[in-house]
C-alpha positions, 0 to 999 in steps of 0.5 A: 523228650525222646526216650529210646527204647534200650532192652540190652546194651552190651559193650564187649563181645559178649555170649550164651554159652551152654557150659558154665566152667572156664576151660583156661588154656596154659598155666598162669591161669586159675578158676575160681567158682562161687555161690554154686558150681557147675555140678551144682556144689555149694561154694563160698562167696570169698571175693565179694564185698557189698557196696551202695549209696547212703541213701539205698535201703539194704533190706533186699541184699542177701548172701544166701548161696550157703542155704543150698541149691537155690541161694544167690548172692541178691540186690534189689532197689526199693523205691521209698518216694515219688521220684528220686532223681539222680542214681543210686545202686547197690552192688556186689563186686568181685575182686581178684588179689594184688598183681593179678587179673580177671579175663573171663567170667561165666555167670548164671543169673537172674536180672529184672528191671520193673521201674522206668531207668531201672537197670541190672548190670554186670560191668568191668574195667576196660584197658582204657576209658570207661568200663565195659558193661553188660546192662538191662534196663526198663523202657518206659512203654515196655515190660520189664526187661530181664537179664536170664531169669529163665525158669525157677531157681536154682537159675544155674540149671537152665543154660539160658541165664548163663551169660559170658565176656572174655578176653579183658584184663580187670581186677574187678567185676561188679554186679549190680541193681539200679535207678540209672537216673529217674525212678518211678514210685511205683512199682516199689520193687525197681530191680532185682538182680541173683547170681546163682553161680560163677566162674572167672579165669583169673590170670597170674604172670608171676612165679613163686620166688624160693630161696636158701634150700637146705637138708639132707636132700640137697647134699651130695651124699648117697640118699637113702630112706626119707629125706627132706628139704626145707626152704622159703618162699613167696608169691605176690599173686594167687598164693603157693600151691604146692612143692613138687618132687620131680625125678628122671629114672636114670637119666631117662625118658620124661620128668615124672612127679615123685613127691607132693606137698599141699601147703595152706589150709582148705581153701588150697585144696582144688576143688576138682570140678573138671579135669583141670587142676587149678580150680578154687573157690577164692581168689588168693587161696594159697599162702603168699608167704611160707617162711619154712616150706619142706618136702620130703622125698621117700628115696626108697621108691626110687631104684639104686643109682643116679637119677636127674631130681629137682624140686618146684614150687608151683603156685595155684595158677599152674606158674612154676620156679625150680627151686633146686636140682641134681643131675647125680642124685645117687641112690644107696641100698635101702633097708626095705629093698633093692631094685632090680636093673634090668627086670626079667619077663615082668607080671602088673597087677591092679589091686585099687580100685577094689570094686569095678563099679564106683559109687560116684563120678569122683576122683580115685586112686589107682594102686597096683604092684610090678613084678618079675617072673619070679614075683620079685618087685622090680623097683624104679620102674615107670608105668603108664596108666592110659583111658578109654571110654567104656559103655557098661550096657553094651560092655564095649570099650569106644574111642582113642587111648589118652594118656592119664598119667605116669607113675614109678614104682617103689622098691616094692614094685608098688605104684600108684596114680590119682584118675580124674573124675569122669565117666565109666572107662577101662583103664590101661597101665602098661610097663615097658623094660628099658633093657632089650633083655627085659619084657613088657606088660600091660593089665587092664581094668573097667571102671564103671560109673553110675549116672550122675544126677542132681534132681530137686523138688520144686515145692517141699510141701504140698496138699493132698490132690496136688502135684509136685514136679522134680527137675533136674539133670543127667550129666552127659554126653547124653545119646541122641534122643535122650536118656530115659529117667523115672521116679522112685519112692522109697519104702521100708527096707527098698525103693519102688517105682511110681506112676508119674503122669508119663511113667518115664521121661526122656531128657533133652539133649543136655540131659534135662527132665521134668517128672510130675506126681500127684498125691491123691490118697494121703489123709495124714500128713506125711513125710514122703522121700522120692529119688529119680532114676537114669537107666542104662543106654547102649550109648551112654557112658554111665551103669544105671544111678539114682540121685540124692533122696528127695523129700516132699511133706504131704497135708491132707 
């Protein structure tokens, strides 16, 4: 019988990328993450369901993705006889929710195939015929056969183990670990196969359906302090997100949004992983039926007049359905001010963030105040908050201005903006006067972002003598040549560096390192904490940072 050696099969286009997030190219799409994150976040496993032959012993099935950095979602196949004919599998399927779509999933994994047939595989559903599937199996003269595994876990910090397929439509994707027909005996292990992180694009074609809109809101009175609209809705795909209120002051220039209403619990929080809003950590995470949705509109914010509002349901893939809208909603006096129509020489002011330099990479808010000459708030206003990127070391602003947002002012000159995650920036909020009698003005701030870095310990416990090796990563873009990274320990009241075997390092391209230390002094057991350090560079992005501390017990 002539047995053809097959080390990989893969029937789909299929590629190694280096990143593992899901860059999704217009609304109807959502990521969603599981197990780990591209940062490293522990998420959940909402999605996936086990699924085996009878016959399969489960003892190897674990879900250990909430234990931390290093948990995975795990199959293995154990062999309980001489040769079993016949297959026998055990899976981890993924499914996305009624009337959507899987159309690309990234997924940072582990596979191996010890025994003769055995296989690791990820397979989905192809528009017609039989599923496509990306397989490993073990040849019969041959070593075992692998699928990533490159490195130690956590399997998501290598980009080697990251494996890719686009441009499908399937409402499952399924990982498994098999005897595709004659299993040997031995090795009593057949296959093994981890997931360590996940990311799938999940399309969704239909808007959110609302109706019967009632409330203050949606009368043709003059509007004055806060009102609401309340009204149902429903979606059939990946649930309803939010409600939007969204205003054109004076009937000018683009639509701004003005109001925002989350629905759901916490799985309808974005998770905020990129600059891309529609980020979850399930496949349904919103609500498909809110019986009494309201959104309440501050009108007090806006400038007296009339103005172009409407109101949109928006769902957790970006679809959107105008719910209600006026091209003359009117504006009365409010009790807290009157804005000013045609605003004289004005003056902006950022008051948040209150520190130029930030604790962390993540999203902030942006707050500032408008004013005239004569420290008069000029209400109604739009502004425009700009970013550039910034270089703490070399104090220097590089690249192109990008637009972050917009924001209007409310009857006491105030706004404000919610800024991404990112690196250190300077920030640029402008205000341009409608009127020719009017000025503009512009203010300026830089944000300063310490490097971000996730660091872990490959052994938690070692013996006096030995060595223990902290790998990790510095989030880039990482100048050319690397970055260079130490190890600090701490002591009472302060951190001081330690001579690793190189006293720094420098991280490759993608901002990896390794640093090693070797206990030689500890004749006690002892408790150890340690963290790595990422100094400055005149080409990077980010002040000096430190990662979480580490800890390492040490036995004589």
């Amino acid at each position: 019988m002539l047995i053809k050696r097959l080390c990989i099969q893969v029937i789909a286009t299929l590629v190694v990328a280096v990143g593992l997030s899901v860059q999704p190219a217009h609304a109807g799409t959502m990521v969603v993450y599981s197990c780990h994150t591209p940062s490293g976040r522990t998420v959940g496993t909402d999605g996936w369901t086990l699924s085996a032959d009878n016959a399969v012993p489960r003892a190897g099935v674990r879900d250990s993705c909430a234990d931390g950095p290093t948990g995975a979602l795990r199959l293995e196949i154990e062999r309980d006889g001489a040769h079993v004919d016949g297959s026998q599998e055990l899976s981890w399927t993924f499914r996305s929710a009624d009337a959507t779509t899987i159309s690309e999933f990234k997924a940072w994994v582990c596979g191996r195939a010890f025994s003769f047939w055995a296989l690791a595989r990820f397979r989905w559903q192809a528009p017609v015929g039989e599923p496509k599937s990306m397989i490993v199996y073990k040849s019969p003269d041959g070593a075992p056969d692998t699928m990533g595994c490159q490195g130690s876990r956590p399997w998501w910090s290598s980009s080697a183990n990251l494996v890719r397929a686009s441009e499908f439509a399937s409402s499952w994707l399924e990982m498994t670990a098999g005897c595709g027909g004659i299993c040997d005996v031995e090795p009593k292990v057949a296959a093994t196969m981890e997931l360590g992180a996940f990311a799938a694009s999940i399309s969704d074609a239909s808007p959110p359906t609302a109706v019967a809109p009632t409330g203050p809101v949606v009368s043709d009175q003059v509007h004055t302090g806060v009102e609401t609209i309340r009204f149902s809705v429903t979606d059939k795909g990946v649930g309803v997100f939010r409600l939007l209120g969204e205003v054109r002051p004076h009937h000018e220039g683009p639509w701004l949004q003005f109001a925002e209403s989350i629905l759901g619990g916490s799985s309808c929080r974005p998770l905020g992983e990129t600059g891309y809003l529609y980020e979850f950590s399930s496949p349904q995470p919103c609500p498909t039926a809110v019986g009494d949705a309201s959104l309440s509109m501050d009108n007090t914010r806006l400038g007296v007049g009339s103005h172009d509002f409407r109101v949109v349901a928006e769902d957790a893939a970006g679809n959107r359905t105008l719910v209600w809208q006026s091209d003359a909603y009117e504006i009365g006096t409010n009790a807290e001010g009157t804005a000013r129509a045609n605003p004289r020489p004005a003056q902006l002011k950022i008051t948040a963030p209150g520190t130029r330099r930030q604790r962390s990479a993540k999203a902030f808010q942006l707050r500032g105040s408008l004013v005239d000459a004569d420290s008069n708030a000029i209400g109604g206003a739009l502004v425009v908050v700009e970013s550039r990127g910034y270089l703490p070391k070399s104090n220097a602003p590089f690249g192109g201005w990008e637009t972050v947002g917009t924001a209007v002012t409310d009857a006491r000159g105030a706004y404000r903006l919610q800024v991404p995650r990112g690196p250190s920036r300077t920030l640029r909020v402008s205000y341009t006067a409608p009127s020719s009698e009017g000025a503009s003005a512009v203010a300026l701030v830089d944000v300063v972002v310490p490097a971000q870095i996730t660091a872990r310990a490959r052994h938690a416990r070692v013996r006096n003598g030995k060595s223990v090796v902290f790998d990790g990563r510095v989030a880039g873009p990482i100048p050319q040549g690397g970055l260079l990274v130490s190890l600090e320990a701490r002591e009472p009241g302060r951190w001081v560096p330690v001579a690793t075997t190189r006293r720094r390092v420098r991280t490759s391209r993608s901002g990896r390192f390794s640093l090693r230390y070797r206990f030689r002094r500890t004749f006690s057991a002892t408790t150890y904490r340690f963290r790595v350090v990422a100094d400055e560079d005149s080409a990077f992005p980010y002040a000096r940072g430190a990662s979480r501390s580490l800890t390492v017990r040490v036995r004589p």
